[in-house]
VOKE-780821 format. One record per residue: residue number from 1; x, y, z of N, C-alpha, C in turn. Coordinates in pm, whole numbers, always signed. Example, Ala and Ser with C-alpha at 12.3 -4.5 7.8 and 13.67 -1.06 7.14 Angstrom:
<resi=1, n_u=+1319, n_v=-569, n_w=+780, ca_u=+1230, ca_v=-450, ca_w=+780, c_u=+1320, c_v=-330, c_w=+780> $
<resi=2, n_u=+1285, n_v=-225, n_w=+708, ca_u=+1367, ca_v=-106, ca_w=+714, c_u=+1290, c_v=+3, c_w=+787> $
This chain:
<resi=1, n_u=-2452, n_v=+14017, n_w=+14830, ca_u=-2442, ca_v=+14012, ca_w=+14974, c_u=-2383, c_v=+14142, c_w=+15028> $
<resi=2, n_u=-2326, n_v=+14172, n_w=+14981, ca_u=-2186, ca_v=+14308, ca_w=+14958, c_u=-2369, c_v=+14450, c_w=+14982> $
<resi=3, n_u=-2447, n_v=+14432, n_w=+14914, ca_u=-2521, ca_v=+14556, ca_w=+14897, c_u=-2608, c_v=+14517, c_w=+15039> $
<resi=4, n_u=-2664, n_v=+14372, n_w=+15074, ca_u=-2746, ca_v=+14344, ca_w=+15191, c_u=-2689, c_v=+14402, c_w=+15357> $
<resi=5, n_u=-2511, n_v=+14364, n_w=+15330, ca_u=-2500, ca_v=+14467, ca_w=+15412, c_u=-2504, c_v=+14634, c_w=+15459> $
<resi=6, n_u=-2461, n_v=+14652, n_w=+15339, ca_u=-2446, ca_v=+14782, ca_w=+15338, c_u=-2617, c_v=+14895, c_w=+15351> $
<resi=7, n_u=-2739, n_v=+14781, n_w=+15313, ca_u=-2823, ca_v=+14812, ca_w=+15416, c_u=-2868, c_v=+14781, c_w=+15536> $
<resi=8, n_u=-2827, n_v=+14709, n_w=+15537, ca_u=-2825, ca_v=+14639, ca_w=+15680, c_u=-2743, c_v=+14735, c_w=+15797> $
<resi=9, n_u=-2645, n_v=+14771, n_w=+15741, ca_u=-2535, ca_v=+14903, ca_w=+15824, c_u=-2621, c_v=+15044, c_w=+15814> $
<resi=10, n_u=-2742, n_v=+15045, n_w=+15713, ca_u=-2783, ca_v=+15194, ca_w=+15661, c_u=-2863, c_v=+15224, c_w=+15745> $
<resi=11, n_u=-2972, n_v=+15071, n_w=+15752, ca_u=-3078, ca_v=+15080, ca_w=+15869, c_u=-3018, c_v=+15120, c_w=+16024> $
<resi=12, n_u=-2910, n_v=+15050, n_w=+16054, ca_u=-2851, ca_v=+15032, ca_w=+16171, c_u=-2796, c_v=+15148, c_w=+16222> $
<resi=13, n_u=-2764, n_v=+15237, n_w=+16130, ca_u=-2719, ca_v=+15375, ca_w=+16123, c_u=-2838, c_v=+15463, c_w=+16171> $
<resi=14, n_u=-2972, n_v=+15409, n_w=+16072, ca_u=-3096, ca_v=+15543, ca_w=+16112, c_u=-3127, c_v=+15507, c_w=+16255> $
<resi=15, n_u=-3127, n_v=+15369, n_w=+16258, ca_u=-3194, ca_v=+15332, ca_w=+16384, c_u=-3127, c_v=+15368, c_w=+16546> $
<resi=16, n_u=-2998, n_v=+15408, n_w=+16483, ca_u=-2910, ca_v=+15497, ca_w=+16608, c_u=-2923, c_v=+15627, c_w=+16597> $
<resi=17, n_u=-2942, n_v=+15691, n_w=+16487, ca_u=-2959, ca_v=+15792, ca_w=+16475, c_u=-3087, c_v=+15832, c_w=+16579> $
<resi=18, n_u=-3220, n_v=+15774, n_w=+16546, ca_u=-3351, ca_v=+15753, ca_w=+16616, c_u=-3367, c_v=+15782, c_w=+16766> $
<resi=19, n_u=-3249, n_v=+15625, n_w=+16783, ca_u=-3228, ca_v=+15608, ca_w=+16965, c_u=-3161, c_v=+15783, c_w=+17027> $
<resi=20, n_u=-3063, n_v=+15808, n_w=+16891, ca_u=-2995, ca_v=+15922, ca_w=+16972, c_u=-3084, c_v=+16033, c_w=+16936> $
<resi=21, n_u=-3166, n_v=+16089, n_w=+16881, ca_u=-3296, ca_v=+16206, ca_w=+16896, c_u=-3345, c_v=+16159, c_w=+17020> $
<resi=22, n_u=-3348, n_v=+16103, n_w=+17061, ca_u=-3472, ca_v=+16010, ca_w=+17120, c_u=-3413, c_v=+16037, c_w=+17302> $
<resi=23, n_u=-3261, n_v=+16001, n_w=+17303, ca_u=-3202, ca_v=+16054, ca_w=+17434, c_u=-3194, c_v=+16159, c_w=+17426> $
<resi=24, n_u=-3151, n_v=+16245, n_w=+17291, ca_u=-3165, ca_v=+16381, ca_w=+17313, c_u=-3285, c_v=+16475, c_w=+17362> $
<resi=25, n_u=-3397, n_v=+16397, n_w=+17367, ca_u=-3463, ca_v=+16449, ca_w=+17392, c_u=-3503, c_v=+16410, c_w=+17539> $
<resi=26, n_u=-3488, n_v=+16310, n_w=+17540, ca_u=-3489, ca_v=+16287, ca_w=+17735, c_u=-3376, c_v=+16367, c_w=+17790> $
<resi=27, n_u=-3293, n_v=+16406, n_w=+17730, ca_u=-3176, ca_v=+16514, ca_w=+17804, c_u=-3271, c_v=+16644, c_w=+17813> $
<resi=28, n_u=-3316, n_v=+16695, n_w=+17742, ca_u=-3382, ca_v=+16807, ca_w=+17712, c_u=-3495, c_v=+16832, c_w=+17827> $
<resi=29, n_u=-3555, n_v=+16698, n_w=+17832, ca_u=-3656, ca_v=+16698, ca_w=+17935, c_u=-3581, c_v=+16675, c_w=+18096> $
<resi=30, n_u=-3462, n_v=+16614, n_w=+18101, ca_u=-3398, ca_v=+16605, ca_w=+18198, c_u=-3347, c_v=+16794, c_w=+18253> $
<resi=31, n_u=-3289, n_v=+16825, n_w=+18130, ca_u=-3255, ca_v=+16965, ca_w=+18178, c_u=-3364, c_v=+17068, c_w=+18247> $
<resi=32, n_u=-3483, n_v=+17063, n_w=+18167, ca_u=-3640, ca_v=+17130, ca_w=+18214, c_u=-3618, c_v=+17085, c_w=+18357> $
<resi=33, n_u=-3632, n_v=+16967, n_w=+18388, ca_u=-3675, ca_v=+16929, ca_w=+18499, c_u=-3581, c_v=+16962, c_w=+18649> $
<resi=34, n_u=-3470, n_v=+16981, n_w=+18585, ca_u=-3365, ca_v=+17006, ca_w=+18626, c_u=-3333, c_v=+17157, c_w=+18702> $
<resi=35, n_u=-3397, n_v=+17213, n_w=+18581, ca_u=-3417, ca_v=+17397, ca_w=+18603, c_u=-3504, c_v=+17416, c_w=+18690> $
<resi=36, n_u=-3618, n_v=+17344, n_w=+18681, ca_u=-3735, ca_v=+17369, ca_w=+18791, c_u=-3686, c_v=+17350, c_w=+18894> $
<resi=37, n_u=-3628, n_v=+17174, n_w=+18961, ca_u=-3573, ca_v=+17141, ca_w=+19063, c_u=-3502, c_v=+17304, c_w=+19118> $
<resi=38, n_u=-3410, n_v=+17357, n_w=+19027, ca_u=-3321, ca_v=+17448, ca_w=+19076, c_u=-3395, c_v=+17568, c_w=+19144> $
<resi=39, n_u=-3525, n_v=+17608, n_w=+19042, ca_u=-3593, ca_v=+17687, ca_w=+19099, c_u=-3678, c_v=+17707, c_w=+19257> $
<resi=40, n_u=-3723, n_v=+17564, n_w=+19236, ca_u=-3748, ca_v=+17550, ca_w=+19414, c_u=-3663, c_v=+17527, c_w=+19467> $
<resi=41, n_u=-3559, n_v=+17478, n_w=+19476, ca_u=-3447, ca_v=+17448, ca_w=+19587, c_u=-3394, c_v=+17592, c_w=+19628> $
<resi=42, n_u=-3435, n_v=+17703, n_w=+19519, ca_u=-3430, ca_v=+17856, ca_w=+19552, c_u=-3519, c_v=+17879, c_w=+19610> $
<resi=43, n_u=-3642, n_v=+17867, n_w=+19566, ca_u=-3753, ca_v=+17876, ca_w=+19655, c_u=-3769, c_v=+17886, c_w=+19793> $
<resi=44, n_u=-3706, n_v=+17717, n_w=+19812, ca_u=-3693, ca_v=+17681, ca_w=+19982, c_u=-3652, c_v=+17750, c_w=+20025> $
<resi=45, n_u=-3485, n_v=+17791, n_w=+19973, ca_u=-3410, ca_v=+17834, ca_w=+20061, c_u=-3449, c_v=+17970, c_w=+20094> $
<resi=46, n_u=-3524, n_v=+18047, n_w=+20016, ca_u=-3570, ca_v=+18193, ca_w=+20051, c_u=-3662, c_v=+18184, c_w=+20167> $
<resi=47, n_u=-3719, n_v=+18056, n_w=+20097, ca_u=-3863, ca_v=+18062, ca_w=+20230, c_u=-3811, c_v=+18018, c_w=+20381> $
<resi=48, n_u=-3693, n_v=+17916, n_w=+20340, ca_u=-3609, ca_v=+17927, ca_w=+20483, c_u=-3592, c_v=+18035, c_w=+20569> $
<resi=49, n_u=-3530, n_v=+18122, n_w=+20463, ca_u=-3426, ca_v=+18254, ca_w=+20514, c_u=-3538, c_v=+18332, c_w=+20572> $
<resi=50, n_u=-3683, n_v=+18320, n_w=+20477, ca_u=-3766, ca_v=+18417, ca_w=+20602, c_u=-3835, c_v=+18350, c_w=+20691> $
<resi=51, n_u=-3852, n_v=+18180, n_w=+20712, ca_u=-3897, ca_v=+18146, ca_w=+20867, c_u=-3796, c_v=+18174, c_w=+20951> $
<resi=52, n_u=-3670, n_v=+18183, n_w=+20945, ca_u=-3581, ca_v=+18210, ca_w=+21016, c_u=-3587, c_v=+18306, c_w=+21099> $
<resi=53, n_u=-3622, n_v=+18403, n_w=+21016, ca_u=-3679, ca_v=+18557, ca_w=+21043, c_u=-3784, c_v=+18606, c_w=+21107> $
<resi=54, n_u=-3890, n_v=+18533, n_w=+21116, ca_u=-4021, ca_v=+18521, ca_w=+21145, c_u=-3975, c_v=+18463, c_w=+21284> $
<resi=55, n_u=-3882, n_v=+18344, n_w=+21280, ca_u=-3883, ca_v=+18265, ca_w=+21416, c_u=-3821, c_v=+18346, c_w=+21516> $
<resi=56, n_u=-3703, n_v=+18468, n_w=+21483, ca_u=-3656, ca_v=+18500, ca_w=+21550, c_u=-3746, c_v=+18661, c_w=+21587> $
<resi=57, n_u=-3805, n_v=+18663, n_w=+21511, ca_u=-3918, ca_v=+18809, ca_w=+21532, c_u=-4007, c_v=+18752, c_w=+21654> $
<resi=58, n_u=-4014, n_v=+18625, n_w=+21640, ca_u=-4196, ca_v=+18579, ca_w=+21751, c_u=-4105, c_v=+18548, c_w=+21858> $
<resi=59, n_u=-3967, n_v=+18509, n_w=+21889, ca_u=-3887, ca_v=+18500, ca_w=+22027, c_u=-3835, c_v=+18660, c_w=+22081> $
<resi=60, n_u=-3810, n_v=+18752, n_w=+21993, ca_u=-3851, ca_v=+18876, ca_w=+22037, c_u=-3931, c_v=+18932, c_w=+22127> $
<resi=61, n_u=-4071, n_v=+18889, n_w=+22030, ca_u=-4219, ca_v=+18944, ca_w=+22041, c_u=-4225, c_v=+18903, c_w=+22194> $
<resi=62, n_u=-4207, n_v=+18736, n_w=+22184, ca_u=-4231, ca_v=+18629, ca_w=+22331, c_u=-4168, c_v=+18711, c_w=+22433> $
<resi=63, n_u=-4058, n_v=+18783, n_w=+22423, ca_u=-3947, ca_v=+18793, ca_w=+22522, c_u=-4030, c_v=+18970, c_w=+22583> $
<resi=64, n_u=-4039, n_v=+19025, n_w=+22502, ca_u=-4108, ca_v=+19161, ca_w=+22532, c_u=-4231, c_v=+19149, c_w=+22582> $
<resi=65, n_u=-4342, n_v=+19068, n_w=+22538, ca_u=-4479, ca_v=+19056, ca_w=+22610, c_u=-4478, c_v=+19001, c_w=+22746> $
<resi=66, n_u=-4318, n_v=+18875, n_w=+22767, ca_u=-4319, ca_v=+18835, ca_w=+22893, c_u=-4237, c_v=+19002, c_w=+22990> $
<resi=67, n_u=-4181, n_v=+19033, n_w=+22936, ca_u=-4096, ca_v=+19135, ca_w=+22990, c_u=-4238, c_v=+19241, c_w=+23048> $
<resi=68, n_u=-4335, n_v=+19329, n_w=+22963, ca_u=-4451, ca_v=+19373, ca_w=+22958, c_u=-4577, c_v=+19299, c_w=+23073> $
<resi=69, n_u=-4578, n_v=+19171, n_w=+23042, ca_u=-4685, ca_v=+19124, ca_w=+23192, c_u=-4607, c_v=+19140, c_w=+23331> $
<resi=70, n_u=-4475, n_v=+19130, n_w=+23363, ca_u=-4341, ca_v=+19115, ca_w=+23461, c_u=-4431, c_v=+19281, c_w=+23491> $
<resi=71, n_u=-4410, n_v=+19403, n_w=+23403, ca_u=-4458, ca_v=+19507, ca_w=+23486, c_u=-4581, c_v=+19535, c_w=+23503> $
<resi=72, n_u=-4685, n_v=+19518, n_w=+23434, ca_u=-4804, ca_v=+19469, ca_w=+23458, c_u=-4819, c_v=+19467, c_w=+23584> $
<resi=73, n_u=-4780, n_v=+19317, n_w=+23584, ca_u=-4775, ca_v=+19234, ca_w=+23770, c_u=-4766, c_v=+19330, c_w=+23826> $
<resi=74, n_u=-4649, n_v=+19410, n_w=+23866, ca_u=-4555, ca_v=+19501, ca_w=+23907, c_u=-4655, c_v=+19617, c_w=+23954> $
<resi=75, n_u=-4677, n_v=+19683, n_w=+23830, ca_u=-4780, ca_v=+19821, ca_w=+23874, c_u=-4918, c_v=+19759, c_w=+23967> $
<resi=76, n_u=-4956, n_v=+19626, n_w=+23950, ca_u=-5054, ca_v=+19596, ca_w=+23986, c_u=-5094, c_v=+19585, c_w=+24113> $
<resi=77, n_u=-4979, n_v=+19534, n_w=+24168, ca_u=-4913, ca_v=+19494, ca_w=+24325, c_u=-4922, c_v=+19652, c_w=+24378> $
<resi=78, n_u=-4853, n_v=+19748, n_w=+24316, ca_u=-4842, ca_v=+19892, ca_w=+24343, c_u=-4970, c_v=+19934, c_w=+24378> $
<resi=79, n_u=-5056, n_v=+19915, n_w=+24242, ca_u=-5187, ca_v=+19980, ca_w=+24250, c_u=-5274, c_v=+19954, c_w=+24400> $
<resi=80, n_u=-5270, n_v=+19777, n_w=+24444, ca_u=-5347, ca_v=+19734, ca_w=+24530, c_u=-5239, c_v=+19797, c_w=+24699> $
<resi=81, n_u=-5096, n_v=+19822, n_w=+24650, ca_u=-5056, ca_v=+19848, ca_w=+24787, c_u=-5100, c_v=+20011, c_w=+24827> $
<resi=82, n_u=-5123, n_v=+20103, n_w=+24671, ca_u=-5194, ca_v=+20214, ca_w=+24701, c_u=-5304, c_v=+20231, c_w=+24769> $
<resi=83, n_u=-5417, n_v=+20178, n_w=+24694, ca_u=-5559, ca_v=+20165, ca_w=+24773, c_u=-5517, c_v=+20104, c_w=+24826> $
<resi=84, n_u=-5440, n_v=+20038, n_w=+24956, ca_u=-5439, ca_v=+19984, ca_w=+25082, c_u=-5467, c_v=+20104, c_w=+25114> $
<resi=85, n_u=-5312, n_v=+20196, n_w=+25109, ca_u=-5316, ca_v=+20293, ca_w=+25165, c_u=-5427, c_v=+20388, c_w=+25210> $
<resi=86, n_u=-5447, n_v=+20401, n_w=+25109, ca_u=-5593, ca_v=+20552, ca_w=+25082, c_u=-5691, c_v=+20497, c_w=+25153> $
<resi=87, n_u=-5713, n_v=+20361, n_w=+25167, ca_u=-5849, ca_v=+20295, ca_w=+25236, c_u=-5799, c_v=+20358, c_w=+25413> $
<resi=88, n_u=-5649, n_v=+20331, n_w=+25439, ca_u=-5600, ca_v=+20294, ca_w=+25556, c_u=-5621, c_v=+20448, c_w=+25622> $
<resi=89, n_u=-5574, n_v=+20569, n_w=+25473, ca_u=-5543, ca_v=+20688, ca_w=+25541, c_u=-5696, c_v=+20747, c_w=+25562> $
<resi=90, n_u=-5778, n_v=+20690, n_w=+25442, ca_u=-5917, ca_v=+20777, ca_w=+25502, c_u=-5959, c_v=+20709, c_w=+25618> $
<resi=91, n_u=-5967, n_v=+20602, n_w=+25643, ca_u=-5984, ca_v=+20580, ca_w=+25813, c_u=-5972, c_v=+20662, c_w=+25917> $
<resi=92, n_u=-5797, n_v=+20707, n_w=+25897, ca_u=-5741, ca_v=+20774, ca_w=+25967, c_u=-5792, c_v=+20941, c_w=+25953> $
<resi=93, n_u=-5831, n_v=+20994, n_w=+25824, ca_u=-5866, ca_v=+21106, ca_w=+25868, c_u=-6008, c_v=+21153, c_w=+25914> $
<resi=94, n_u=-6134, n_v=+20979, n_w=+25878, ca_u=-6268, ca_v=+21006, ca_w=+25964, c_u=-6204, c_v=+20983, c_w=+26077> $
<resi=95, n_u=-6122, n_v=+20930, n_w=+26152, ca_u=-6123, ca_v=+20939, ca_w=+26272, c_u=-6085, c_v=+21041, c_w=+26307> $
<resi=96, n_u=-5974, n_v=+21119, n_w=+26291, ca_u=-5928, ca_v=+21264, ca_w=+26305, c_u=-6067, c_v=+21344, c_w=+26288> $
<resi=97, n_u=-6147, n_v=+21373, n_w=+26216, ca_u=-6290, ca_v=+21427, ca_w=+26192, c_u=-6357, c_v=+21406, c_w=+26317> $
<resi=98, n_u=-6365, n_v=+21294, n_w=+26363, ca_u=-6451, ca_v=+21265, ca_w=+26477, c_u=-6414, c_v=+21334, c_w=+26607> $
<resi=99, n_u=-6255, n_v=+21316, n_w=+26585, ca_u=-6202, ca_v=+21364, ca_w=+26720, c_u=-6228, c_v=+21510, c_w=+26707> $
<resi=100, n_u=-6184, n_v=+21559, n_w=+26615, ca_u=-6210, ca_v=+21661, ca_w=+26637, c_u=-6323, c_v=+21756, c_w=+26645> $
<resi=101, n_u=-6464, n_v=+21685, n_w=+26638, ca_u=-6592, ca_v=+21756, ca_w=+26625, c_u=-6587, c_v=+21764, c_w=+26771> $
């Protein structure tokens, strides 16, 4: 009986031995998986750091193109109060022409 245990303890021994390769190796695969996780969570955060960048480049961009149509407008108003003028002054100098023929 004395020897039935003592395989009975031998088996019981490999068969932990087994289980523990066996987590060791789900650790192993836990760590892989683990490293990757780490790698994109770097990932993100880079890709964060440049929408950030991007977001604050296109509220720039926004702020200058609105700033840019503002004079646009501006010269435009100018342009049409010019040719008022020039329409208004050549009037004025066929009439001066006339008078004076």
């Amino acid at each position: 009986m004395n020897e039935d245990l003592k395989l009975i303890l031998l088996e019981m021994r490999q068969g932990f031995k087994e289980v523990n390769q066996k987590f060791d190796a789900i650790d192993q695969r836990f760590d892989a998986v683990d490293q990757r996780f780490d790698g994109i969570n770097n990932r993100l955060d880079r890709i964060e750091k440049e929408v950030d960048g991007i977001q604050k480049q296109v509220v720039k961009n926004s702020e200058s193109i609105t700033e840019l149509v503002a004079k646009v407008d501006e010269q435009a108003t100018l342009l049409t109060t010019l040719s008022i003028r020039s329409i208004a002054h050549e009037g004025e100098i066929r009439n001066l022409k006339q008078i004076m023929r």
